[in-house]
C-alpha positions in Angstrom: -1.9 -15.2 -22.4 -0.6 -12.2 -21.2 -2.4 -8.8 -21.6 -1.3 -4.9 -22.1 -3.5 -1.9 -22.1 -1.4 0.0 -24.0 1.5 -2.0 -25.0 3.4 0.7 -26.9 3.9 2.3 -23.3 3.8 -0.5 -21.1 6.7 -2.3 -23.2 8.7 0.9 -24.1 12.2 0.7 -24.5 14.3 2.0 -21.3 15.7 4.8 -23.5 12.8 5.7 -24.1 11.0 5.3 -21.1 13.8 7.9 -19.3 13.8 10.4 -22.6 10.1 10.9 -21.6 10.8 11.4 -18.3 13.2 14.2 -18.2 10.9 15.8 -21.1 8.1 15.9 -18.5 10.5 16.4 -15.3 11.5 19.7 -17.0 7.9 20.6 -17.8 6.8 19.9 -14.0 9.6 21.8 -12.4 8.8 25.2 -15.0 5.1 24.4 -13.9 5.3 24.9 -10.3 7.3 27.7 -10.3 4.9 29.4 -12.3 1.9 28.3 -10.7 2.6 27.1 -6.7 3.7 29.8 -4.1 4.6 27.2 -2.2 7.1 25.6 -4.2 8.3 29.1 -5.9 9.0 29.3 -2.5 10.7 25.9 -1.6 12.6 25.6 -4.6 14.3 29.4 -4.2 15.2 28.7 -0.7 16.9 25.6 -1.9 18.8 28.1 -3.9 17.6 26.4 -7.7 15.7 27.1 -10.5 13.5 25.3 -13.1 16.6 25.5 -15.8 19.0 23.8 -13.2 16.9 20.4 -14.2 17.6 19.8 -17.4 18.4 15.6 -16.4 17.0 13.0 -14.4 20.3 13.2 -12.6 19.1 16.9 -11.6 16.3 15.6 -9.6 18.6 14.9 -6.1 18.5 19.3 -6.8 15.2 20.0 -5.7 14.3 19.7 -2.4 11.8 17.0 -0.8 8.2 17.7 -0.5 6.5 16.4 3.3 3.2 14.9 4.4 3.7 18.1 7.0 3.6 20.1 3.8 0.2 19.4 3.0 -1.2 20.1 6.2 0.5 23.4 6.8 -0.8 24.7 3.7 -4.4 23.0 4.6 -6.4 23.2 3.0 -5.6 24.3 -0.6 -2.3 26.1 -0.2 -0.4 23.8 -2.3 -2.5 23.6 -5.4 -1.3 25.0 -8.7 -5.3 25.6 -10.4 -8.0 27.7 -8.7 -11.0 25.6 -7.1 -12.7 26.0 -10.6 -10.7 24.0 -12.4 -11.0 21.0 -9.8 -13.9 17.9 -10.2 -13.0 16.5 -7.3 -11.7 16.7 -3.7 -10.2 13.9 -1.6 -9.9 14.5 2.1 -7.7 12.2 5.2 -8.8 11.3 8.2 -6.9 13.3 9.9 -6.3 11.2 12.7 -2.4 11.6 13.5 -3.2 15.9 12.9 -4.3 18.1 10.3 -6.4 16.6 7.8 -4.7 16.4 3.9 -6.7 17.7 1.0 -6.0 16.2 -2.3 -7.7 18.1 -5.7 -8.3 16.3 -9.0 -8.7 18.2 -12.5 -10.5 16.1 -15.3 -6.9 15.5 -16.3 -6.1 14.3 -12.9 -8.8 11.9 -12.7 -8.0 10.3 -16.5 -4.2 9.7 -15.2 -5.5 7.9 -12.5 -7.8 5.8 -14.0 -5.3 5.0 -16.8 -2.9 4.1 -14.0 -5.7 1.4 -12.3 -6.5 0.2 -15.8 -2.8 -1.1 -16.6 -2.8 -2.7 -13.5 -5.8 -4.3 -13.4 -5.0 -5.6 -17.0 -1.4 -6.7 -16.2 -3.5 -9.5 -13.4 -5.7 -10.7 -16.2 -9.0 -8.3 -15.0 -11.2 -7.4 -17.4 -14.6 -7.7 -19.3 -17.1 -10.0 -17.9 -15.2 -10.0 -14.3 -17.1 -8.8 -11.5 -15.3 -6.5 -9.0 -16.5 -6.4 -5.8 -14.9 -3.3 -4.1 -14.6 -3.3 -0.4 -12.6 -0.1 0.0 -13.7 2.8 1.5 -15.9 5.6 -0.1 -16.4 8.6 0.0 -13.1 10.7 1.7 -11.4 8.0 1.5 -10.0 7.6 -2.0 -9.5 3.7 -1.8 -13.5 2.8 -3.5 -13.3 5.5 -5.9 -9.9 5.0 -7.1 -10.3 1.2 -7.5 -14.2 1.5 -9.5 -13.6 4.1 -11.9 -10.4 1.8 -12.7 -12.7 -1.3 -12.9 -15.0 0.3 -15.0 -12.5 1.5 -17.6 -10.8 -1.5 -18.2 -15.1 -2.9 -19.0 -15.6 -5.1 -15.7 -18.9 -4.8 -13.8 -18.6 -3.1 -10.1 -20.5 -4.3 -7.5 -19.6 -1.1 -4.8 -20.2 -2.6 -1.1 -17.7 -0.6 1.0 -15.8 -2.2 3.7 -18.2 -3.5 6.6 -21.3 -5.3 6.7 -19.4 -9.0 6.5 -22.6 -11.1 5.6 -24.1 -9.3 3.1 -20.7 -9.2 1.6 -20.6 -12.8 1.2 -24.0 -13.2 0.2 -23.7 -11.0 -2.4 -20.5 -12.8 -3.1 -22.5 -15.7 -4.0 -25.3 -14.3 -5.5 -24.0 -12.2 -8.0 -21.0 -14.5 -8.5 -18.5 -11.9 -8.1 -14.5 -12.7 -9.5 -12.8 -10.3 -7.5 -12.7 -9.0 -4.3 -10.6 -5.7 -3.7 -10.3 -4.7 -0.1 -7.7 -4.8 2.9 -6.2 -8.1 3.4 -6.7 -8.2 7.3 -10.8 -7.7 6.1 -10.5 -10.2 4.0 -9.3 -12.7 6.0 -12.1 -11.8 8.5 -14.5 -11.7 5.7 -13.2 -15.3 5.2 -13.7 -16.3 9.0 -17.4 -15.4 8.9 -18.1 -17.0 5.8 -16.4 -19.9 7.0 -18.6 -19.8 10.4 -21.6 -20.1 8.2 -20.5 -23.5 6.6 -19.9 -21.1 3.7 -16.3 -22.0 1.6 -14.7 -19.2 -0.5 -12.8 -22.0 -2.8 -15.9 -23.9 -3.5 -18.9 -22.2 -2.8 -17.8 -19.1 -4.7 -16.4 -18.2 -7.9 -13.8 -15.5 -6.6 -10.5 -15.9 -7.9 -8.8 -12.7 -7.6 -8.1 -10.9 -4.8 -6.6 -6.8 -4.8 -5.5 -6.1 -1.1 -3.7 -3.1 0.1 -3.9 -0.3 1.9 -2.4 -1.8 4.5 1.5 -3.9 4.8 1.2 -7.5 4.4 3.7 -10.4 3.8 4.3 -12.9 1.4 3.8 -15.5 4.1 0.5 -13.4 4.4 -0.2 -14.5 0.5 0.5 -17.8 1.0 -2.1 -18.2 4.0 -4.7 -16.1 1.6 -4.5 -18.0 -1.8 -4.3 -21.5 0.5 -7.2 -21.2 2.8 -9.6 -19.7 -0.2 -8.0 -20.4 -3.4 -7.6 -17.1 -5.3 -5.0 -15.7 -6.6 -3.8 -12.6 -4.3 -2.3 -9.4 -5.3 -0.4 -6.3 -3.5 -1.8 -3.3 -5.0 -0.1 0.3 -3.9 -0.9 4.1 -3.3 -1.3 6.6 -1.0 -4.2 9.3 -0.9 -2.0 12.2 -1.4 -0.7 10.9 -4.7 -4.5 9.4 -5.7 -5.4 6.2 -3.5 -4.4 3.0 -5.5 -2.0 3.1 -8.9 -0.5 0.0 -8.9 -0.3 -3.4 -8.2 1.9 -6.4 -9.3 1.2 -8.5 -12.6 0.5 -11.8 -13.1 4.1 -13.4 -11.7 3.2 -11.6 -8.2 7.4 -9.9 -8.7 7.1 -6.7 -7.3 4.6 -3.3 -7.8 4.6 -1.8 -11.3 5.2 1.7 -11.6 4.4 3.6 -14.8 7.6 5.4 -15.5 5.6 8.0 -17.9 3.4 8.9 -14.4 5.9 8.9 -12.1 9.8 9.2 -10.7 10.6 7.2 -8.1 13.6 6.9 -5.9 14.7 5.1 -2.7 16.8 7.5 0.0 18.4 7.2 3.2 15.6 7.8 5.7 18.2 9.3 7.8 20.5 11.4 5.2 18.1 11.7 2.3 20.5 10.3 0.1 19.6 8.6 -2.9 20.2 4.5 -3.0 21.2 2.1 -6.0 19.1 0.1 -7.0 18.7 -2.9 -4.8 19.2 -1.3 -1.7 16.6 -0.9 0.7 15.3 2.7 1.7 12.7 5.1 2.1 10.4 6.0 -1.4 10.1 8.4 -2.6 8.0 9.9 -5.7 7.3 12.8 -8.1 4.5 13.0 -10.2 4.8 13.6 -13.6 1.0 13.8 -15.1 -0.7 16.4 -12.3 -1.9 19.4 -12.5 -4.3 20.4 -9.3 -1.8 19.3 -6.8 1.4 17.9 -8.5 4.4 16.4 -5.9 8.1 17.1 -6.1 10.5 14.4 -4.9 7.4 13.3 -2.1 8.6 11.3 0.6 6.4 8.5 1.2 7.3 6.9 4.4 7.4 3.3 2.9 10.4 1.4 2.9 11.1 -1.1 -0.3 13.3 -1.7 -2.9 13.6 -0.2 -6.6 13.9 -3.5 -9.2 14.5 -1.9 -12.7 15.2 -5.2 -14.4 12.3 -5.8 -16.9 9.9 -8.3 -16.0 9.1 -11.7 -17.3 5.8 -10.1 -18.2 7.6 -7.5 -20.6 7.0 -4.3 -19.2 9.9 -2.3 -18.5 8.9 0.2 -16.2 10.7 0.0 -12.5 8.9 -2.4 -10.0 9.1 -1.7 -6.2 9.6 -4.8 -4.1 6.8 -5.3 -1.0 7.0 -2.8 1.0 8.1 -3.6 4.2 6.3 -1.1 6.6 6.2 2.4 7.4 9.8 4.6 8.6 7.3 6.0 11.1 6.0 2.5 11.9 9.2 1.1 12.6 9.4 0.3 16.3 12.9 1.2 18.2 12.9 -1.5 20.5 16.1 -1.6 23.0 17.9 -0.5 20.0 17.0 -2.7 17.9 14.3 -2.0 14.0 11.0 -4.1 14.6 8.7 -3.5 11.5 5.4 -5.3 12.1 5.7 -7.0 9.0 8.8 -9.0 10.1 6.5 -10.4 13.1 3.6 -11.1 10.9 6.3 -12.8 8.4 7.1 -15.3 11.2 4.0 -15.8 12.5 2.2 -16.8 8.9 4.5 -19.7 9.2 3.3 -21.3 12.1 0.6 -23.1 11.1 -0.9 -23.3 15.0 -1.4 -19.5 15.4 -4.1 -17.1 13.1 -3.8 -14.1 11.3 -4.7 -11.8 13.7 -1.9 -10.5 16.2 -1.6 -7.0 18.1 1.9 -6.4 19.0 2.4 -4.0 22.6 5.1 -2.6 24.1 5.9 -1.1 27.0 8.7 0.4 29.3 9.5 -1.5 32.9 11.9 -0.1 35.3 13.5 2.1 32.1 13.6 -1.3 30.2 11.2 -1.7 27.2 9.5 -4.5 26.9 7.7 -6.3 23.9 4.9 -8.4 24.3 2.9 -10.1 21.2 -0.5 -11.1 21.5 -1.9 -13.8 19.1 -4.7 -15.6 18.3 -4.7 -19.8 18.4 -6.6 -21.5 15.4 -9.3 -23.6 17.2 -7.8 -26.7 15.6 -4.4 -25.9 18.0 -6.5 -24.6 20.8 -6.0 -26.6 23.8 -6.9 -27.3 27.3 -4.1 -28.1 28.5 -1.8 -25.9 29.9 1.5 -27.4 29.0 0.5 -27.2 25.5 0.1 -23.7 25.0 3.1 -23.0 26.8 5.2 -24.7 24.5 3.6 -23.1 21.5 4.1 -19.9 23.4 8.1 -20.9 23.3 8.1 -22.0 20.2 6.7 -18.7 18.8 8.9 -16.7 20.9 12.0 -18.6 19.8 11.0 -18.4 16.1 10.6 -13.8 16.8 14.3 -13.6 18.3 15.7 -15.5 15.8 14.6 -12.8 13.2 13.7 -10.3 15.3 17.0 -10.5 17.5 15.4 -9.4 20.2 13.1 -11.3 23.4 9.5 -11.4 22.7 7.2 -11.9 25.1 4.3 -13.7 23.4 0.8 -14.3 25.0 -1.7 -16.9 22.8 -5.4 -16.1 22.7 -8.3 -17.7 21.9 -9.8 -17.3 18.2 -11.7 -14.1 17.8 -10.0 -12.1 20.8 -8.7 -9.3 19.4 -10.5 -6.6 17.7 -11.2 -7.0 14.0 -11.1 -3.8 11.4 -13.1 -3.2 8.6 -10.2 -0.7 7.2 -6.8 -0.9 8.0 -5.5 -3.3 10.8 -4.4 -1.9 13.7 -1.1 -3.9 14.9 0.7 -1.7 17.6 -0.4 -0.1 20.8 3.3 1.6 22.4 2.1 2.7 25.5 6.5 4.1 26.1 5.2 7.7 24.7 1.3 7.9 27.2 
């Protein structure tokens, strides 16, 4: 039977839906240029002013909004309310630069847990399941996000973090925990260890959800997940700047719901910045509708996907994006040719002989780059013999050119070679730009 949290929204007419939409489009656009510098700044530059908006056709007006943004005005230049107003503060790692701040009103928060609520609702979580979360806390917004979600919607949270593997599973057990929200690659690892101590996920356990993200992963990825441990598995979607998780797919696993009364989305050009019909794959892009600390105009993401606004089979009408094929800033340029990691790991989750785990490296010889693919064996294909793994090395490398349409040089490992994360996989070193 399929569920709603609030089916008068979730099931709204189209009409409607976009009627809404533009109401709270024109409120955004007068909102900022009353209350950020910085986009009272951005938007007269661009030469328009909040009356210019007055359809959702008007949104290709306003100019895009950068992660480069945010940390420029580090660390609260952005923000439309003084500190007083804020409950909370979300902070990046800061790895690739400048840290990015994110500030939450009450208001803020309630959105966001509304958001998770839907979503966990629209996969059949609820009251009596027990949500283990293996996100992040703390900074990160990944734990947060996903338990205050979980414990709107009346489930019981059991907070691990990421890390800590055996306790994980033991608690797993012991406290008979339905759902497991964490990064897919941890997962799988998480599945290894428990596996290593005679310990089976599909019968031992009484998961049978999973919520992975935070990371790209493939369908071929699913299909490996939900076979080895028999849970259902589900692509859930956000990114800390807009507030960590939102969304995830429903039940039929047919692309990421995104509440329409939230949030405009769009796919571009990641080249021109031109908008896309629907169907075409791009760059996405979002504006929030429902923020007030930190509220984002026409936000490019980075993630490439596809818009579906076709109503589900599930009934709600609000526009899906299709799984996301990677990053425009993970795309690899290899001899000319677009190499998303998720096109490799596509390929290789179809060869039952090699693991999950991969690390993809590439290099340049003599001005010539060169791609090599390390990846680990399954111990059942692991083999002595030479002449074996050289023909599973072939095999592998003729199944990446014939996708990839490129040579691959591929290297097989033994299981448990390459590094495991307790956060987000790490999948490329290019060592072209040391």
């Amino acid at each position: 039977m399929l569920e709603y949290w609030n089916p008068l929204i979730e099931r709204m007419p189209v009409d409607e839906l976009e009627k809404m939409q533009e109401k709270k489009l024109k409120h955004l656009v007068n909102y900022v240029y009353q209350h950020s510098d910085f986009y009272k700044k951005r938007f007269d530059e661009a030469g328009v002013r909040p009356e210019d908006i007055q359809t959702l056709d008007d949104l290709k007006k306003l100019p895009f909004t950068y992660k480069s943004d945010l940390r420029d005005t580090y660390p609260t230049g952005m923000f439309c309310v003084p500190n007083e107003q804020l409950v909370r503060f979300h902070v990046s790692s800061g790895t690739t630069g400048k840290p990015t701040v994110v500030g939450y009103t009450k208001n803020d928060i309630d959105g966001w847990t509304t958001s998770l609520a839907r979503a966990m609702t629209s996969i059949g979580v609820g009251r009596g399941d027990i949500i283990q979360i293996g996100y992040g806390y703390g900074l990160f917004t990944g734990g947060l996000g996903a338990h205050y979600g979980a414990e709107e919607i009346g489930a019981t949270v059991l907070p691990t973090s990421s890390g800590n593997t055996e306790r994980q599973i033991e608690l797993i057990q012991d406290l008979n925990s339905s759902v497991i929200a964490c990064t897919p690659s941890y997962f799988l690892f998480m599945n290894e260890v428990a596996e290593k101590a005679n310990v089976s996920i599909d019968k031992d356990t009484n998961l049978r959800v999973g919520i992975f993200g935070a990371e790209p992963w493939s369908e071929e990825m699913r299909a490996r997940i939900e076979q080895a441990t028999g849970i259902k598995a589900y692509d859930i979607y956000g990114t800390s700047e807009l507030s960590g998780p939102l969304f995830t797919e429903c039940q039929y696993q047919d692309g990421i719901h995104i509440w329409a009364d939230q949030f405009l989305i769009e796919v571009i050009d990641p080249k021109t910045g031109e908008q896309l019909k629907e169907g075409e794959r791009g760059e996405l892009v979002i504006t929030t509708l429902f923020k007030e600390a930190l509220p984002l105009i026409r936000y490019r993401i980075g993630d490439i996907t596809v818009i579906n606004k076709e109503p589900c089979k599930c009934g709600r009408t609000h526009p899906r994006i299709m799984r996301v094929l990677g990053r425009a800033d993970d795309m690899l340029i290899v001899r000319g040719i677009n190499v998303f990691p998720g096109q490799i790991e596509s390929v290789l989750m179809t060869i039952p002989e090699v693991g999950e785990h991969f690390m993809i490296v590439v290099d340049r010889v003599n001005e010539l780059d060169v791609m090599k693919v390390q990846i680990e064996m399954t111990d059942q294909a692991f083999s002595d013999k030479v002449n074996d793994i050289i023909d599973l090395e072939k095999k592998v490398a003729s199944a990446l050119k014939s996708v990839l349409n490129i040579a691959v040089k591929v290297e097989l490992v033994e299981s448990g070679t390459i590094p495991r994360s307790m956060g987000k996989a790490k999948r490329v070193t290019d060592n072209r730009n040391l």
